[in-house]
N, C-alpha and C positions, 0 to 999 in steps of 0.2 A: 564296204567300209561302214564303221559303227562309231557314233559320237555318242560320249557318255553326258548326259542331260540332268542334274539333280539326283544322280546317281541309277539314272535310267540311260540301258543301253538304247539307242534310235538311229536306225537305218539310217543311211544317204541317200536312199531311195525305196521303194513299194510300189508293185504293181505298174512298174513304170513312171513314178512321179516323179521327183526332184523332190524331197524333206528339206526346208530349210529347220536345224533345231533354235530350240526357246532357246532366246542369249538373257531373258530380264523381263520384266511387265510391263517395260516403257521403254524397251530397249531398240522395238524395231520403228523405222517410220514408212513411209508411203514413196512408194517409188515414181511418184509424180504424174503417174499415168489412170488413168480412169474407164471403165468403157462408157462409150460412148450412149445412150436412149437409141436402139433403132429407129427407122425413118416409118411413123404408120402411116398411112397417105387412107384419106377415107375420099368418093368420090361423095358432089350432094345424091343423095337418094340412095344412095347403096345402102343396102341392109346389113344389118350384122346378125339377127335371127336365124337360128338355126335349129331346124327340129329335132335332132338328137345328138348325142355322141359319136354315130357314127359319122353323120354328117360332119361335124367338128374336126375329126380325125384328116378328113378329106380334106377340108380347108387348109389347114395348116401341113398338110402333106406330112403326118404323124409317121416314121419309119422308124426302123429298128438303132438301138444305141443311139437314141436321145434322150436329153434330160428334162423329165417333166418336174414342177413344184407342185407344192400343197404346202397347207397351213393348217394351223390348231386352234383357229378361232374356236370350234365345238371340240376341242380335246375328245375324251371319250364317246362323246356324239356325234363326231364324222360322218358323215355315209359317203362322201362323194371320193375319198381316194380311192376304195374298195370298187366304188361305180367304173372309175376311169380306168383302173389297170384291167378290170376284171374285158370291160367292151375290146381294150388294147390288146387282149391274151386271145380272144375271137376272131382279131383281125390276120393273128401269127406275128404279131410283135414281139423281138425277144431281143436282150440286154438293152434292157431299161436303166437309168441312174433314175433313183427317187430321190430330190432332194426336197425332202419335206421338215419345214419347223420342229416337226416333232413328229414321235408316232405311237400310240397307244394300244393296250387290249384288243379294241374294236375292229384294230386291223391284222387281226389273227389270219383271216383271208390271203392278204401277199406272201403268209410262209410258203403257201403250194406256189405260187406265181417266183418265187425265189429257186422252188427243186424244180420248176419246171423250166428254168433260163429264161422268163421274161424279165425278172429283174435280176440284174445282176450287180447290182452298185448301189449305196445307200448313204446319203447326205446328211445326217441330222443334228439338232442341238438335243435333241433326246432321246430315248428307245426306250420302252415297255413291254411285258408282254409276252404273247408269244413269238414277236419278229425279235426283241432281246435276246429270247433262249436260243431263238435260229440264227442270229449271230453270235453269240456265244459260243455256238457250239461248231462252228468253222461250216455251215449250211450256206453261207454266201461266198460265191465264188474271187472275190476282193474285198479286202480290208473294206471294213463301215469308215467314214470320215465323220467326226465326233466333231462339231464348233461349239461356240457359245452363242446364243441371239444377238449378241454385236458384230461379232464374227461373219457369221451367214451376211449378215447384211453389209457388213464390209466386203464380205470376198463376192460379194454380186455388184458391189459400186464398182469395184479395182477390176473385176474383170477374171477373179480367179475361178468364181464358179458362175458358170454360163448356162442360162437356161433357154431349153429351146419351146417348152412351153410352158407355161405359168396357167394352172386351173386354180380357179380363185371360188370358192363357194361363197353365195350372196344371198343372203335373208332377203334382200330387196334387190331389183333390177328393175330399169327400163329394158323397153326394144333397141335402144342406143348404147347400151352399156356402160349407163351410171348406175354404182352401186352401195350400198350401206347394209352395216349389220346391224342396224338398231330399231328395223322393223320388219312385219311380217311376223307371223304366228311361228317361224325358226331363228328370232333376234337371237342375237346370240355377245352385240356389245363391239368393242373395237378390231377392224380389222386390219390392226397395224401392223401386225408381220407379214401381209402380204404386202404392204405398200412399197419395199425394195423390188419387189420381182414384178410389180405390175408396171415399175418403171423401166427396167431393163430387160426384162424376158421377150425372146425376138419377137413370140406368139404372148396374148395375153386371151386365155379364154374364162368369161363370168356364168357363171352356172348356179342358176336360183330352181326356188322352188316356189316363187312371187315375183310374177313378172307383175309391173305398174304401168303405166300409161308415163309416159314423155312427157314434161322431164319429173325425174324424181329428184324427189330432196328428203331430209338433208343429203349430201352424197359424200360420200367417206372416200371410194374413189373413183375418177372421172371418165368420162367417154371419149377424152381421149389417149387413155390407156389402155383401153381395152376394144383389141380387136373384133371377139366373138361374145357372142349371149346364146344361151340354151338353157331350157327349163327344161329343169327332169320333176318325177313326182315330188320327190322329199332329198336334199340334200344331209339335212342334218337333226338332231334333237338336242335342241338347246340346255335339256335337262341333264346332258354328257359333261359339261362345263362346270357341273359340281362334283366332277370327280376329285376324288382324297378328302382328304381334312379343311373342311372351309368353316370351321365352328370355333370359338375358343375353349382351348383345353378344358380339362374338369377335373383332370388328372394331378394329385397333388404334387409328383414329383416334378412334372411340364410346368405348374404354377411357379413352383419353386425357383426354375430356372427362368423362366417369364420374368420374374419379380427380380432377380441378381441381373438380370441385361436392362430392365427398366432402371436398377440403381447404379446401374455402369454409367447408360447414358445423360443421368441425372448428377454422376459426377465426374462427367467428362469435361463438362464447362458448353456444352453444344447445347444444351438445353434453353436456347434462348428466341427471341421473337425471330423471324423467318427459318427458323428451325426445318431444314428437309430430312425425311426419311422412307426408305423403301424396306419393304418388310414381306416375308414370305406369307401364304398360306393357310400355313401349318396350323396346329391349335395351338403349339408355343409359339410359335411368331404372334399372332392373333392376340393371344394369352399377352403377353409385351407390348403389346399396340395399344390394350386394355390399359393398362399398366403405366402408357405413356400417356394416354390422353387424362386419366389420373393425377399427373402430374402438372401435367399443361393447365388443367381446371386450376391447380390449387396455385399455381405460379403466375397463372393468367399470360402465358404464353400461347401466341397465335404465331401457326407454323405454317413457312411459304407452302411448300407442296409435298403429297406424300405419291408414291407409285407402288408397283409392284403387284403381285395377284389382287385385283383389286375386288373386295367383298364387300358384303351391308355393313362388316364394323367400319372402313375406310369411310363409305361413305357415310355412315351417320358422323363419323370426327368430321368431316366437309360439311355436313350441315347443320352440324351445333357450331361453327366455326372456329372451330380447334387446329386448321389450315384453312388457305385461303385456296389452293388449286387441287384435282387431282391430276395426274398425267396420267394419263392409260393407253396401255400399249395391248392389253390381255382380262379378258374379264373373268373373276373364276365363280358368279354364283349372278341370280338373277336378278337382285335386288341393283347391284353392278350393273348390268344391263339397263335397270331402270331409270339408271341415275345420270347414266352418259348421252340417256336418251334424252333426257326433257332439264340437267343444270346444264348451263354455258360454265359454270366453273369446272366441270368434268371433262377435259377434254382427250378428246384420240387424238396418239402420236403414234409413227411408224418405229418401225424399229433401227431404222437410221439414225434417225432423232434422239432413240434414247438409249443405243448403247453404239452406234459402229464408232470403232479408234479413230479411224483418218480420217475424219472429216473436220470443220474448224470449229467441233465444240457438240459433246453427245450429251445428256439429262447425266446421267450417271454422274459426269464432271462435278454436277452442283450439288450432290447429295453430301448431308452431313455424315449421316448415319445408313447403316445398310446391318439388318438385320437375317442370317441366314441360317442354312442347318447343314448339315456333314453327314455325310454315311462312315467316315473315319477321317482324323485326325493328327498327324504326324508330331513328334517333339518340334521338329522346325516351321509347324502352323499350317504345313503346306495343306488340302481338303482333298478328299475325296469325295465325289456324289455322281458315279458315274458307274459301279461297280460293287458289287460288296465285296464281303471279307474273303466269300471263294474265288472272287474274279468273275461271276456272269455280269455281266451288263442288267444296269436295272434302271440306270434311268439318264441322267447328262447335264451338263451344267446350264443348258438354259441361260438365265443369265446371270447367272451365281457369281461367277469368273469377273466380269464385264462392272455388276453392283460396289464389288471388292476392290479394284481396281480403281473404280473412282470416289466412290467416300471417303468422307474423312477420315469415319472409322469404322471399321467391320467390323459387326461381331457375330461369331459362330456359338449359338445356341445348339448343344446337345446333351444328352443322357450319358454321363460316365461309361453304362454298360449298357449293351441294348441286345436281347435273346440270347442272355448270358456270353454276351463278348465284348472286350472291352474297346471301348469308341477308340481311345489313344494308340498311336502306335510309332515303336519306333521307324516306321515303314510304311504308310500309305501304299496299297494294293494299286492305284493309279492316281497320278495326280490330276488333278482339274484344275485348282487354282491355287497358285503359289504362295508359298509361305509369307514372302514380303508385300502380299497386298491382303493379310487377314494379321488385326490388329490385337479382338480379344476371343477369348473361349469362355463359355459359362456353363457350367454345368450345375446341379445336385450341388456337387460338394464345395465347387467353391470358384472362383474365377483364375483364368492366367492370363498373362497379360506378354505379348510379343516382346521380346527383349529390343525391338530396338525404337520402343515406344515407351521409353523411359518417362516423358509428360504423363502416360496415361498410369503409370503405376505408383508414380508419385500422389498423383488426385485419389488414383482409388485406394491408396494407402492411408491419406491423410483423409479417406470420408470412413475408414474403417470396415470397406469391404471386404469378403473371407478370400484376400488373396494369396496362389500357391503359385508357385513354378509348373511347368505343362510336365514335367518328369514327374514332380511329385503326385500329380494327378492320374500319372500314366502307370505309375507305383500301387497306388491306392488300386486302379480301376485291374488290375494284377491279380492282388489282394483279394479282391473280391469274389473274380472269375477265374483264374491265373491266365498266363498268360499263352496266348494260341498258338499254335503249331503252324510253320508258313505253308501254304495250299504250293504245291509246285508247280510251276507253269509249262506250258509247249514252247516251241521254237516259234508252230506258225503264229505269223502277227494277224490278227481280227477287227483292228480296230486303232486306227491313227487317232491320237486325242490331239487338235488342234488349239491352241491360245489365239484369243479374241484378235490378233494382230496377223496372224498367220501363221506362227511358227509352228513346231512340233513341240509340245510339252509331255507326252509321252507313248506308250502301246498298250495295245491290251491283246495280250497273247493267250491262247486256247489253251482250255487246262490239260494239265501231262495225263 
């Protein structure tokens, strides 16, 4: 059986699961159940040191068809996932689930570990790369499970995704198993998405490249979540963590748009003293951060707290005092790193904390403003950032979905046309995040404004911003490029796209 979902067909089931579909954005709630922290029992004097991966493996009686995690604190500078599957494929380990935060370039390695059947299942809030094209291209033997970073860490409280061992890389460790990433010559800054899984994963193993003497401080997290310690040579390069765009634009058309979401939010009415905002990466996100702290100087508005990839422009607005906190969940350049290290206003939060739904209250909830980007855009608002326009997988909503969902107001920052195709479409290739939880679009050519956000088109009609309708945009952007030919899809499904709450919000099916 098949339920039609925002005009997307979605199983009843895959690979054996049970699909509950998306009924709404705030439509599902918590089924009152939790799992439970397993029980770690340490004895005095027992050791948790361990001298290799193999050893590790032994300890936690590592077998075949379990679920290890990993995390993206070093995004493009990982080494340690590539270390753990690579020692697990030596031992004759085969159907693995990876459920990891994310997976980038660097781990081009697990496509052979994928044709070879040690992994056969993959967890992520995002995919890059060449493990993307290998799931894309129907190379993994079950559908990819797609969340958001609120999601992940909700479906590890609720008990939906069970992890049997959680490898956590640590810039710093004792012999005890207290650990932080804000030192050691592989800092690398917050390591809050591991902090659901080092709470609930039945195994917790910390894997440094800087063991310390007992006790170490500061400690981000504690020894008594974590069962095992092993030092290998090099876990990670901290210098991976500036991968993409961590600079502001220079690009006059990126300006452009920077500039029409700076006068969005300027004449939203949100622009006032504890003002919160989370903002991408990007060099238009960045470009609009610019933009807003601009504003802030001239209005003398001091803003509660800003999040999101957090870079040197963030933190210099935290220390000219242009906000009063930052929250960091993810650090994306090193200045970041520096600054989480040595301000008490910089703090690390887990990813619990700032985006899972069921809990009594995520970061997200408090955000004014939430600035993001689209790989395509739909007439009804809905985003895609999970896919391009042919359907490979190229990257996932992270916490795109989750930001959306709880600001006041969204706004989607994109280029009309982008390698001659136009951003708008009657049809989003997959959706990520739903139309009812993104409020404006800014392009080049001019702003649209969610129809059912009548306050926000009133304001920005009476401040005289160049507002259009998302049709007439989607017209123009036609005009320009014409308009694309639909790529046709296969039957088999590749890829379950999950909403931060649990549901199914759509597929991504291998192309015909």
């Amino acid at each position: 059986m098949r339920k039609t979902i925002l005009g997307r067909e979605i199983p009843d089931q895959l690979d054996g699961i049970e699909l509950k579909p998306f009924a709404g954005a705030f439509a599902a709630r918590p089924s009152g159940t939790r799992a439970a922290p397993p029980v770690k029992c340490r004895l005095p004097g027992e050791a948790k040191c361990l001298p290799d991966l193999d050893a590790v493996f032994t300890k936690v009686g590592l077998k075949s068809g379990m679920t290890l995690s990993f995390h993206h604190h070093f995004r493009n500078g990982d080494m340690l996932m590539n270390q753990v599957i690579a020692a697990a494929a030596k031992r004759g380990i085969k159907d693995l689930r990876i459920a990891a935060s994310s997976i980038f370039p660097v781990h081009a390695p697990l496509v052979e570990f994928i044709r070879s059947g040690v992994i056969t299942r993959i967890d992520s809030d995002y995919v890059s790369g060449p493990v993307a094209e290998a799931v894309s291209s129907g190379l993994l033997p079950r559908a990819a499970v797609f969340r958001t970073h609120g999601g992940r860490a909700r479906a590890i409280e609720c008990g939906d995704l069970h992890i049997d061992v959680a490898f956590i890389a640590a810039p710093s460790a004792d012999a005890y198993g207290n650990i932080n990433g804000v030192t050691g010559e592989t800092a690398c800054g917050s390591l809050g998405y591991a902090f659901p899984d080092a709470d609930y994963a039945d195994q917790v193993v910390a894997v440094t490249d800087n063991l310390q003497p007992y006790p170490l401080t500061p400690i981000s997290i504690s020894q008594e979540r974590v069962g095992w310690v092993v030092e290998l040579e090099k876990i990670g390069d901290p210098n991976g963590i500036v991968s993409g765009t961590t600079k502001v634009t220079k690009d006059p058309v990126q300006l452009l748009i920077a500039q029409n979401a700076a006068k969005a939010i300027a004449a939203s009415g949100l622009l006032q003293n504890g003002f919160s905002l989370q903002t991408g990466a990007g060099g238009a996100s960045l470009a609009a951060a610019a933009f807003i702290a601009e504003m802030m100087r001239e209005k003398h508005v001091v803003g509660s707290f800003i999040m999101g990839g957090i870079t040197g422009l963030l933190v210099k607005m935290l220390e000219e005092g242009l906000f009063k906190r930052i929250l960091d969940v993810q650090d994306f350049d090193l200045e970041a790193v520096r600054s989480v290290r040595e301000n008490p206003a910089h703090e690390e939060v887990g990813a619990c904390l700032y985006a899972s739904p069921f809990n009594s209250g995520c970061i997200v909830n408090q955000l004014d403003c939430a600035i993001l980007g689209a790989t395509e855009i739909d007439t009804d608002f809905n985003v895609n950032v999970l896919t391009g326009s042919a359907g490979a997988i190229m990257g996932g909503s992270g916490g795109h979905s989750d930001a959306a969902a709880g600001a006041k107001m969204t706004i989607i920052t994109a280029n009309l046309t982008r390698s001659r195709i136009a951003v708008i479409k009657d049809r989003v290739r997959t959706i990520c995040t739903p139309g009812e939880t993104v409020d404006v679009l800014v392009t080049e050519w001019g702003i649209a404004v969610n129809p059912r956000r009548t306050d926000l088109l009133e304001r920005f009609t009476k401040a005289k911003l160049p507002v259009h309708s998302i049709e007439k945009l989607r017209e123009k952007a036609e005009r320009l490029c014409g308009k694309a030919r639909p790529i046709p899809e296969g039957e088999r499904i590749v890829g379950i796209v999950e909403y931060r709450d649990g549901t199914i919000i759509d597929v991504v099916r291998a192309r015909a």
